[in-house]
C-alpha positions in Angstrom: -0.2 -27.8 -4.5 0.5 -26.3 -1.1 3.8 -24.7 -1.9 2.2 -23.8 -5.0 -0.7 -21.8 -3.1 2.1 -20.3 -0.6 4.4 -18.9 -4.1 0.5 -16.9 -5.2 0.4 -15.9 -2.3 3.3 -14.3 -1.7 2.8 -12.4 -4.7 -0.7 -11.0 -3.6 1.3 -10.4 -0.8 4.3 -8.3 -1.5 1.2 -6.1 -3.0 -0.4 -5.9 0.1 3.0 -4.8 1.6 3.0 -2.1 -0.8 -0.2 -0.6 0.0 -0.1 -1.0 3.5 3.7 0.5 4.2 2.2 3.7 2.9 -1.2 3.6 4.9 1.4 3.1 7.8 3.4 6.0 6.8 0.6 8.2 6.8 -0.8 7.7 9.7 2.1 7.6 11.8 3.7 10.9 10.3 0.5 13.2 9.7 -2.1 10.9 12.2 -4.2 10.8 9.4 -6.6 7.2 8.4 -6.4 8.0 4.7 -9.5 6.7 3.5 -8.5 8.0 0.1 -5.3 5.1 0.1 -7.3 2.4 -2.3 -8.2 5.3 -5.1 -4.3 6.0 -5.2 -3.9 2.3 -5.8 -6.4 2.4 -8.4 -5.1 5.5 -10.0 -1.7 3.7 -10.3 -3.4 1.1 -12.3 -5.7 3.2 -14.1 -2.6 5.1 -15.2 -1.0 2.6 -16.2 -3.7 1.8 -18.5 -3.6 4.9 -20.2 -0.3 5.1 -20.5 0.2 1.4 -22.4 -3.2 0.7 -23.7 -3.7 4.8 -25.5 -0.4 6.1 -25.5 1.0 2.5 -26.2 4.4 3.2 -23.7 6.4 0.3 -22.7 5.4 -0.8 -19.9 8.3 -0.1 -17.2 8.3 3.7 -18.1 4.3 3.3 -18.1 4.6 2.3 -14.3 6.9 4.9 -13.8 4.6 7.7 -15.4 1.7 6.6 -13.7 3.2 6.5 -9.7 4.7 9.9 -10.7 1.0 11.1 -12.0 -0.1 9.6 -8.1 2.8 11.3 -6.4 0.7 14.6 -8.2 -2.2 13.7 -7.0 -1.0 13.0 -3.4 0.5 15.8 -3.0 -2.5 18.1 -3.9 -4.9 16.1 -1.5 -2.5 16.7 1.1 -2.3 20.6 0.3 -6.1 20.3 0.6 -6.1 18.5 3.6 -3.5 21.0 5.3 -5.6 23.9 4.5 -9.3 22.3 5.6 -7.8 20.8 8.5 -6.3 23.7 10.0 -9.7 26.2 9.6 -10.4 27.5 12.8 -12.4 25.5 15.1 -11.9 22.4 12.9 -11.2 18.8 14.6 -8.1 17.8 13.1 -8.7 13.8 12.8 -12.4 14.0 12.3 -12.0 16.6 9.4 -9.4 14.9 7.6 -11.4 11.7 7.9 -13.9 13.4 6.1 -11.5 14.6 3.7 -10.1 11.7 2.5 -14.0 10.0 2.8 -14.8 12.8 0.2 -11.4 12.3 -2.0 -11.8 8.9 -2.2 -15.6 9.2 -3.5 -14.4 11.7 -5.7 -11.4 10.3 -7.4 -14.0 6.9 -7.6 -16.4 8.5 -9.1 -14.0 10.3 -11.7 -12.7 6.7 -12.8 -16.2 5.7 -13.3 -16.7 8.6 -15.7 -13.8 8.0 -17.3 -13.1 4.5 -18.0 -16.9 3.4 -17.7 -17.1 0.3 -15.4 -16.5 -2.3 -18.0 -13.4 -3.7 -16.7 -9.9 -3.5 -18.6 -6.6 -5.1 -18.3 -2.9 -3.6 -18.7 -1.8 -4.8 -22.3 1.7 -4.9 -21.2 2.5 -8.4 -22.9 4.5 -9.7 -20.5 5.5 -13.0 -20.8 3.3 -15.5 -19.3 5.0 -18.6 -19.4 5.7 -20.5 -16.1 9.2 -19.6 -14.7 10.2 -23.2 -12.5 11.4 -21.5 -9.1 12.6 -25.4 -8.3 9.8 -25.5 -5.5 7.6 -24.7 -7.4 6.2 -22.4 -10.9 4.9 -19.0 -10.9 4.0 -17.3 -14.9 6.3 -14.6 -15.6 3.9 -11.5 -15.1 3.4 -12.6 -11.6 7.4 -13.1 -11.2 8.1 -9.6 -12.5 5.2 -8.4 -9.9 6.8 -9.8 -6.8 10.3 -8.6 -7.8 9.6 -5.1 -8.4 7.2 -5.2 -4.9 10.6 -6.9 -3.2 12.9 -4.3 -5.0 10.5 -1.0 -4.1 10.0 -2.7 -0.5 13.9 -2.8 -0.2 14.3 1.0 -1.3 11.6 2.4 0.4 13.4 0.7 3.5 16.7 2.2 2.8 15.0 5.6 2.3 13.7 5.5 5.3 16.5 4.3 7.5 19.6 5.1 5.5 18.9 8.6 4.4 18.7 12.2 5.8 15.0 12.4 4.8 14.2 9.4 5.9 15.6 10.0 9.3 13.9 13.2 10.0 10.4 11.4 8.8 11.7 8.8 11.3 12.0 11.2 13.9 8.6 12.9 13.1 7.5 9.9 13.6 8.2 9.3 17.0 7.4 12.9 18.1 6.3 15.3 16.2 6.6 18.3 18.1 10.2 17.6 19.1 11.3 16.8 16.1 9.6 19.8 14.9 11.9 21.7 17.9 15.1 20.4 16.2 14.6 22.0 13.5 12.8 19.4 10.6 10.7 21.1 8.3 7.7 19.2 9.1 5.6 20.7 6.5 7.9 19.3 3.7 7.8 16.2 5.7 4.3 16.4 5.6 4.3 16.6 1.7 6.9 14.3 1.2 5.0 11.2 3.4 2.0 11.5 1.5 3.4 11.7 -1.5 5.5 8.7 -1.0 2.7 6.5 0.6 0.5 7.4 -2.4 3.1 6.7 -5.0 3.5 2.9 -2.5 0.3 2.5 -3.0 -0.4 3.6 -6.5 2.8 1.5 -7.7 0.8 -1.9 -6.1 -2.2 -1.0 -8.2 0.4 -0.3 -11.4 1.9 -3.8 -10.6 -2.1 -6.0 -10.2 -3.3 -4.1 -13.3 -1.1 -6.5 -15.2 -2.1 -9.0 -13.4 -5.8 -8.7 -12.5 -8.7 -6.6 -14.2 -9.0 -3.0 -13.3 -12.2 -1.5 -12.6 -13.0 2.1 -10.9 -14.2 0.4 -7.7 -11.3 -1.6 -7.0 -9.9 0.8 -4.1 -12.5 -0.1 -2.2 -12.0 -3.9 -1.8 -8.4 -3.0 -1.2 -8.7 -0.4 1.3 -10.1 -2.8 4.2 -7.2 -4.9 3.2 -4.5 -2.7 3.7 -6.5 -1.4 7.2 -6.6 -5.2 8.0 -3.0 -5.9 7.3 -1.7 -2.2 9.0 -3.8 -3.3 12.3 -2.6 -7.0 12.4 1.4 -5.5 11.8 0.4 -2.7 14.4 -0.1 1.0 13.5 3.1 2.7 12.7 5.4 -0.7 12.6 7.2 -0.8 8.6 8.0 -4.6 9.9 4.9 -5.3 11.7 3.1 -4.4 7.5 5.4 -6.4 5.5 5.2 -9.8 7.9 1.2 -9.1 7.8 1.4 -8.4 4.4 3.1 -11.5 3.5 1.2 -13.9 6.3 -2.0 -12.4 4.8 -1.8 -12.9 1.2 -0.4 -16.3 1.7 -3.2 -17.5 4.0 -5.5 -16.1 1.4 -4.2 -18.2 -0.9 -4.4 -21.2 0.6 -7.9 -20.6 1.9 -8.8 -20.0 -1.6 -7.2 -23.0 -3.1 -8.2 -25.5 -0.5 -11.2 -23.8 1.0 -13.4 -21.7 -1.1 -12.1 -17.9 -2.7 -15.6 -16.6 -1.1 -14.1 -17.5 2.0 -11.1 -15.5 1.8 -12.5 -12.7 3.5 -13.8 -14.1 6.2 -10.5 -15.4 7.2 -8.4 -12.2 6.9 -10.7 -10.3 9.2 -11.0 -13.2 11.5 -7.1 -12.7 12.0 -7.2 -9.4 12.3 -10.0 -9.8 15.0 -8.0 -12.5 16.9 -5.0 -10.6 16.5 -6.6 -7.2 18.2 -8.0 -9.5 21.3 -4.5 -11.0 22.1 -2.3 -8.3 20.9 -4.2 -5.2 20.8 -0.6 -3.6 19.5 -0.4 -5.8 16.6 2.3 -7.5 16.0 5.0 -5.0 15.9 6.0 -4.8 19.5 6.6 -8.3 19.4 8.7 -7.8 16.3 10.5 -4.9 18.0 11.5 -7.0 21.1 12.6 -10.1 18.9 14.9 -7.5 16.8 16.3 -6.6 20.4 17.2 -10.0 21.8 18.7 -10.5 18.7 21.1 -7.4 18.6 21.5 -8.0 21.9 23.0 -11.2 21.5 
């Protein structure tokens, strides 16, 4: 039972990786909290709905549709956000906190419209018999979830440290203005980051649709989530979200299989609270200084 409660949960939580590696991105190249991040993640699923329950697509080049449709949608929120936010006399981090407070009631609002709030499921018909992993069984839509989160977790890491692009959001990363002074384009970098944390984010609500039921609202719950799991891994650490992202969803898990799922909650933000009172940083640094010894060795 317990392994069995740690294997769900590290499915929940290769999702929460997901959404939280692009909240981290963000926020770290542009310095923006993008309040808007859960609607992405319910566009991906509510495109994915379209795209196999209406136009009846299979449902690989469904997911693939629908985190290019968010990719759209990112980058036009941040071309409005680039041209509100740099009005005259504007403050740049309270207006684009308003922005993406505005987006995200928006988009919300225009998935209520749309799909009605009667909830709906991807009809992907994945198979859904257990898979035995040896230590344990997991059905196969869940299976096919955490690989794809494992496989877009391990390219969005090579991206970002193994290609030019990467390297020059990297470097914005660390300084903006002297990056900026080397010659990076950071207005492409700009549209590229957003774009790619939506589409992290949108493919994590492409991947739960199949799994979960989608419902116009369901940004919301996932939004504190991913702000809870970026703060415990420490704002602008890509190691510091997928260790949190992991820890959390497992702990969830177990809190809801031995505990009570009402308490599940409770728990993650108690972390994150404990977490901020002894490491303020998150975990990251910590992370950071382990990778260290170790090369160092």
């Amino acid at each position: 039972m317990l392994v069995q409660q740690i294997l769900n949960g590290l499915v929940i939580g290769s999702v929460y990786v997901l959404i939280a590696s692009g909240l981290t991105i963000i926020f770290g190249v542009m310095n923006i909290v993008n309040f808007a991040h859960g609607e992405f993640y319910m566009l991906g699923a509510l495109f994915t709905i379209i795209a196999v329950n209406f136009i009846h697509l299979n449902f690989i080049l469904a997911v693939v549709v629908a985190i290019a449709m968010v990719a759209a949608v990112g980058l036009l929120c941040e071309r409005v956000i680039h041209l509100v936010s740099h009005l005259p006399l504007s403050d740049y981090l309270y207006t684009t906190s308003l922005i993406t407070i505005g987006m995200s009631i928006f988009l919300a609002n225009t998935a209520n419209i749309l799909m009605k709030p009667r909830p709906r499921m991807v009809e992907a018909h994945l198979p859904e018999q257990p898979v035995s992993l040896g230590i344990g069984t997991l059905p196969g839509t869940k299976l096919i979830v955490f690989g794809v989160a494992v496989v877009a977790t391990v390219v969005f890491s090579l991206y970002m440290y193994r290609t030019r692009w990467g390297k020059a959001t990297l470097a914005t990363f660390e300084h903006r203005e002297a990056a900026q002074a080397m010659g990076i384009n950071i207005r492409a970098i700009d549209r590229i980051t957003f774009s790619l944390g939506a589409v992290m984010a949108g493919l994590g609500g492409a991947l739960i649709g199949s799994v979960y039921y989608f419902t116009p609202t369901m940004g919301l719950g996932v939004i504190a989530k991913a702000f809870a799991v970026t703060i415990i891994g420490g704002l602008g650490s890509f190691s510091g979200a997928i260790v949190a992202g992991l820890l959390l969803g497992i702990v969830e898990s177990l809190v809801a299989g031995f505990v009570s799922s009402s308490m599940t909650n409770v728990v993650s933000f108690s972390i994150m609270v404990v977490v901020l009172l002894l490491m303020p940083r998150g975990i990251g640094p910590l992370l950071s200084r382990v990778r260290r010894r170790g090369a160092l060795r």
